[in-house]
C-alpha positions as a Markdown table, in Angstrom:
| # | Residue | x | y | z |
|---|---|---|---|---|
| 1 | Unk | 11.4 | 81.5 | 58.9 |
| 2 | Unk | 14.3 | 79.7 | 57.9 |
| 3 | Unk | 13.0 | 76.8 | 59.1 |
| 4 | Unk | 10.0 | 76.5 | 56.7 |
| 5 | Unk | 12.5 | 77.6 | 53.6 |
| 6 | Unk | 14.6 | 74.3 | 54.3 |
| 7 | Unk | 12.1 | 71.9 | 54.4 |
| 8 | Unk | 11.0 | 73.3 | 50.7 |
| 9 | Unk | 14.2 | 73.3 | 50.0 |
| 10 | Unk | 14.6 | 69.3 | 50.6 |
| 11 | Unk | 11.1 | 68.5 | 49.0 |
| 12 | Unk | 12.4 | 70.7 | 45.7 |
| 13 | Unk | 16.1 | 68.9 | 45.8 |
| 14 | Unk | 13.7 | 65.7 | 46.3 |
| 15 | Unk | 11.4 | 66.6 | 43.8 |
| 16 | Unk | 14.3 | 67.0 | 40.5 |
| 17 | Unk | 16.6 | 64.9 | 42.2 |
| 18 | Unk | 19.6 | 67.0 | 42.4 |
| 19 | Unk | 21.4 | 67.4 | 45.9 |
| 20 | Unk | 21.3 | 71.1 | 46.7 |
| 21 | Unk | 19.5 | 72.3 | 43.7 |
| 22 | Unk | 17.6 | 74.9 | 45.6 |
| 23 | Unk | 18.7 | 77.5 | 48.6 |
| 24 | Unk | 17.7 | 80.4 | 50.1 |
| 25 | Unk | 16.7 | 83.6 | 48.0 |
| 26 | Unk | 18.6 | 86.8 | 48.9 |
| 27 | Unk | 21.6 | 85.9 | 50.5 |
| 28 | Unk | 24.1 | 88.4 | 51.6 |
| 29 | Unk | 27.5 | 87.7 | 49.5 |
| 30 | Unk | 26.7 | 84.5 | 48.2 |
| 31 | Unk | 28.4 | 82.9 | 45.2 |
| 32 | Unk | 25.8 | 82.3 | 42.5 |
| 33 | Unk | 25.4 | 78.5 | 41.3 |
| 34 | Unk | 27.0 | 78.1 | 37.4 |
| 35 | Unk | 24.9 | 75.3 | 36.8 |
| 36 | Unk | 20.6 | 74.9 | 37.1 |
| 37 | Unk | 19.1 | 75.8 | 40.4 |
| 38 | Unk | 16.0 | 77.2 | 42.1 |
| 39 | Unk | 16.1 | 80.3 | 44.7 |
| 40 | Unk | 13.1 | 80.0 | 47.7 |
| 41 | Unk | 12.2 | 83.0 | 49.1 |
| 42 | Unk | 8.9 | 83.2 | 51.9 |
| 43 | Unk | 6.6 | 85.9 | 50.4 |
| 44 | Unk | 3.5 | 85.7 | 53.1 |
| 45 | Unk | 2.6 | 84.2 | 56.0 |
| 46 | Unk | -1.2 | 84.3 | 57.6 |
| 47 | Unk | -3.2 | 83.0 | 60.2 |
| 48 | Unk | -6.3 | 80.5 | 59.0 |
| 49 | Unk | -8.9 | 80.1 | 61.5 |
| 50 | Unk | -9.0 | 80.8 | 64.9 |
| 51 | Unk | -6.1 | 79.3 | 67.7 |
| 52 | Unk | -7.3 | 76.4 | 69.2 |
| 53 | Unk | -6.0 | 75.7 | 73.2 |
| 54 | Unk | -5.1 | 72.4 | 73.7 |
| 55 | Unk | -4.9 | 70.6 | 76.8 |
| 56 | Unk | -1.7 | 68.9 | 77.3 |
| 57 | Unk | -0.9 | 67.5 | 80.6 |
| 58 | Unk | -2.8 | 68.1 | 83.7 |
| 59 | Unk | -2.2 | 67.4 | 87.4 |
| 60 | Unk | -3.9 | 68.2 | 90.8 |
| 61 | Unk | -2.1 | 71.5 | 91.1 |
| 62 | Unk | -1.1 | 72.5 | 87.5 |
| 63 | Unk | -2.5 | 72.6 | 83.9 |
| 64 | Unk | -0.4 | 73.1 | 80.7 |
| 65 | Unk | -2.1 | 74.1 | 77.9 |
| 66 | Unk | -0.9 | 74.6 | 74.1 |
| 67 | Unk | -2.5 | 77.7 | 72.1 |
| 68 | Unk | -2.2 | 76.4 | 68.3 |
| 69 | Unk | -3.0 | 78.2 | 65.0 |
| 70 | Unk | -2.7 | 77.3 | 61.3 |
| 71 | Unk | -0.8 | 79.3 | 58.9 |
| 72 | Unk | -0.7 | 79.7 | 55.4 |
| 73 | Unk | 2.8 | 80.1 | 53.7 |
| 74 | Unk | 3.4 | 81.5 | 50.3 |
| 75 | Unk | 6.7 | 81.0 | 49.1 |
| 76 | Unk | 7.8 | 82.0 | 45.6 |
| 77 | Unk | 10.3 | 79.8 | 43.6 |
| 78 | Unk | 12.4 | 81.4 | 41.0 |
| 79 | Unk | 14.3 | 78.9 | 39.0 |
| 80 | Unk | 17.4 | 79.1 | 36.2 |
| 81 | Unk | 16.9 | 75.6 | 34.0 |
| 82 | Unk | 18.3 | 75.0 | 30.4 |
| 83 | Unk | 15.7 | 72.4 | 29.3 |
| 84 | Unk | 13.0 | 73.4 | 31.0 |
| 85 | Unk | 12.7 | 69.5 | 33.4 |
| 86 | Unk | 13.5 | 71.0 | 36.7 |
| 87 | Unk | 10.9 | 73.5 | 36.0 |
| 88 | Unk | 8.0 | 71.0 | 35.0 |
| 89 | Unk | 8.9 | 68.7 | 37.6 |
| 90 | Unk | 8.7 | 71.8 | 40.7 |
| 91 | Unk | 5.4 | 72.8 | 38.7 |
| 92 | Unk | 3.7 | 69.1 | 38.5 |
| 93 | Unk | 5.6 | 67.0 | 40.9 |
| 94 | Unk | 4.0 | 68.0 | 44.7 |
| 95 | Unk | 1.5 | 65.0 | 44.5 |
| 96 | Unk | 3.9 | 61.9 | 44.0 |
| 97 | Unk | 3.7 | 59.4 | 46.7 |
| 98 | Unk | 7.9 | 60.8 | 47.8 |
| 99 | Unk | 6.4 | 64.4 | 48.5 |
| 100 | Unk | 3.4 | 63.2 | 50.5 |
| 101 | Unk | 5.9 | 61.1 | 52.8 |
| 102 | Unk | 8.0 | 64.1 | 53.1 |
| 103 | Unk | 4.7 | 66.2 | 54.3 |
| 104 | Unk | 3.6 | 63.3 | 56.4 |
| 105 | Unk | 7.6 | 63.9 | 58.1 |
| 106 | Unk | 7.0 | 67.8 | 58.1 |
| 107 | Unk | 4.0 | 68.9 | 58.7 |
| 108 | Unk | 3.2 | 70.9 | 55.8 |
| 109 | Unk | 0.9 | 70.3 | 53.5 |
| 110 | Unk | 0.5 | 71.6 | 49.8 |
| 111 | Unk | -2.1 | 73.6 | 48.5 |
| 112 | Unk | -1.6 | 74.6 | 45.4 |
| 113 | Unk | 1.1 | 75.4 | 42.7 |
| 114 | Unk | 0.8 | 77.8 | 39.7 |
| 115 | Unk | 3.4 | 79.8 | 37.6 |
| 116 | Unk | 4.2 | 83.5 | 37.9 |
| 117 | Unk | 4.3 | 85.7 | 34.7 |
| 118 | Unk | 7.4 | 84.9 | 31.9 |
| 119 | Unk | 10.4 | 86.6 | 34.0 |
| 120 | Unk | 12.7 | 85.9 | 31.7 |
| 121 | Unk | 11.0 | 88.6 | 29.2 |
| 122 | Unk | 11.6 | 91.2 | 31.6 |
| 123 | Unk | 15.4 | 90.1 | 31.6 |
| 124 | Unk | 17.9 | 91.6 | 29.1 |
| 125 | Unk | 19.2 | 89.0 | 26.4 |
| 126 | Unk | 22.2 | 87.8 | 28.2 |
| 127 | Unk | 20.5 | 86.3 | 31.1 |
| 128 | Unk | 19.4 | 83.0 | 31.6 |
| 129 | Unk | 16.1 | 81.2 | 30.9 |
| 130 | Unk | 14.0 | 81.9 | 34.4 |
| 131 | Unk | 10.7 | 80.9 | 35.6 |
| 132 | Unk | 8.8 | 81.9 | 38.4 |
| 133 | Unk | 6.6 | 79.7 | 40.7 |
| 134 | Unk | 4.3 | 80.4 | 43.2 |
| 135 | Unk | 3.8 | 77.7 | 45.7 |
| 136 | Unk | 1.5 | 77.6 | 49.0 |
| 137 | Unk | 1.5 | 75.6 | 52.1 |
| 138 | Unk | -0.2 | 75.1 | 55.4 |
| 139 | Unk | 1.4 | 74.3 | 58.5 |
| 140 | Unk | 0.1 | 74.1 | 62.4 |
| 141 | Unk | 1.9 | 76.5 | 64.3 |
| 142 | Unk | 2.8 | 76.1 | 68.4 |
| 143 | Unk | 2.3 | 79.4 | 69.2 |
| 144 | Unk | 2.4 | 79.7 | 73.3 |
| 145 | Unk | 2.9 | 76.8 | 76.1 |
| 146 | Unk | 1.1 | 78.7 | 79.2 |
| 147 | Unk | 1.2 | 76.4 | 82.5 |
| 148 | Unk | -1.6 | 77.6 | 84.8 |
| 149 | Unk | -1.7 | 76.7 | 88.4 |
| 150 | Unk | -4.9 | 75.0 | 89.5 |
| 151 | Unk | -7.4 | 76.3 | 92.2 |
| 152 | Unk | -6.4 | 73.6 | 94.8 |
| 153 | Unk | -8.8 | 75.6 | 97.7 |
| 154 | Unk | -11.2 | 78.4 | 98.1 |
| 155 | Unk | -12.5 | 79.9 | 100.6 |
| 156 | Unk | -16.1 | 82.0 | 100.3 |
| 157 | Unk | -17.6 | 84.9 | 102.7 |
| 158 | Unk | -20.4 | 87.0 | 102.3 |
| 159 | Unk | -23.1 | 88.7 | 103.3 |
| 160 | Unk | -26.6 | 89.1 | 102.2 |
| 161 | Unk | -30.0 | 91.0 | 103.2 |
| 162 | Unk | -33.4 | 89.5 | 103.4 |
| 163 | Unk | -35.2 | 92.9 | 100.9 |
| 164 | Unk | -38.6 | 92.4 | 103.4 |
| 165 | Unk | -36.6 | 92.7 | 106.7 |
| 166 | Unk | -32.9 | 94.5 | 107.4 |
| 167 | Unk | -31.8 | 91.1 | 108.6 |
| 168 | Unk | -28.3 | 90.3 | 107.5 |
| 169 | Unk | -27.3 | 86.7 | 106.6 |
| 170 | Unk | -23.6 | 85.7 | 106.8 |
| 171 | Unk | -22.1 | 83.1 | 104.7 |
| 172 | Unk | -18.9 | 81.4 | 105.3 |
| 173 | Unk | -18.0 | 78.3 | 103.4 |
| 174 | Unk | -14.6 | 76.7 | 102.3 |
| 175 | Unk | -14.1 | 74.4 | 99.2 |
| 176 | Unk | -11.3 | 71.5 | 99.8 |
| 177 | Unk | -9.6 | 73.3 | 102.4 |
C-alpha cells in the first residue's frame, strides 16, 4: 500500500536527514535523482496471528464491532550513496529515540534490519555504488467495521411429548416483548 511506503519513507528522510531522500520504487516515467537517494519498494505482506473482534460501541438496538489483524511488512530498500553514511545510518539508525517517536505516531513497529547481498557487483562498472536493505515491520490492520443489530425481542413456541404417554405439551413464551 502506498500508504505504508510513505511513512518509511519519512522515517528514512528522518533517519539521514535529507528532505526527500527516499521515494517510491518503480515508478512509471519518473526522473531519476542525480544526487544520493534510497528507492522503497513493499516486497511481502502477511497476516500474524489470528483477527481479533473488538467491541466498539454498543447500544440497546445495535452493536459495532471492529475485526483487527496484525501484519508483517517486508519492504526492501535499495540505496545509491557515495560514502557509504546514508547507508550505515538506514542499516543502524531504527532504534534512536526520533524513530521510536515516529512509530509511537504510526503505528508500525520495527523488527528487524539486515543487508541484502553486494548489488553493486552484479552491476556493470559504470553504475553507481548500491546497497540493498531488507527492512521488516508490523502494523495492526482495521480490516472490517460490521454493525450488527441487537435482538431487542423474541418470541418462543413449541411443542413437546411426554416419551411414557402421547401427551403433547405446548410452550409459548415471549422474551422483552
Amino acid at each position: 500500500m502506498i500508504q505504508d511506503i510513505q511513512v518509511i519513507q519519512s522515517m528514512i528522510d528522518t533517519m539521514v536527514g535529507i528532505p526527500k531522500f527516499s521515494y517510491p520504487a518503480r515508478q512509471n516515467q519518473a526522473p531519476k535523482p542525480t544526487d544520493e537517494f534510497a528507492h522503497v519498494r513493499l516486497l511481502e505482506e502477511y497476516q500474524v496471528g489470528i483477527p481479533a473482534l473488538e467491541v466498539v460501541s454498543q447500544t440497546a438496538e445495535e452493536t459495532v464491532h471492529h475485526i483487527r489483524s496484525v501484519a508483517r511488512l517486508r519492504f526492501r530498500i535499495g540505496v545509491v550513496d557515495t560514502d557509504g553514511l546514508p547507508s550505515a545510518l538506514i542499516m543502524h539508525g531504527w532504534t534512536s529515540e526520533a524513530m521510536k517517536a515516529l512509530m509511537i505516531e504510526s503505528g508500525y513497529g520495527f523488527i528487524r534490519c539486515f543487508p541484502l547481498s553486494n548489488e553493486d557487483a552484479k552491476l556493470e562498472r559504470e553504475w553507481e555504488y548500491r546497497v540493498g536493505l531488507s527492512v521488516e515491520f508490523y502494523v495492526e490492520r482495521l480490516l472490517v467495521q460490521t454493525n450488527v443489530n441487537n435482538i431487542t425481542a423474541l418470541s418462543v413456541s413449541g411443542a413437546y411429548y411426554d416419551i411414557s404417554n402421547t401427551d403433547e405439551y405446548l410452550m409459548n413464551f415471549d422474551l422483552n416483548p
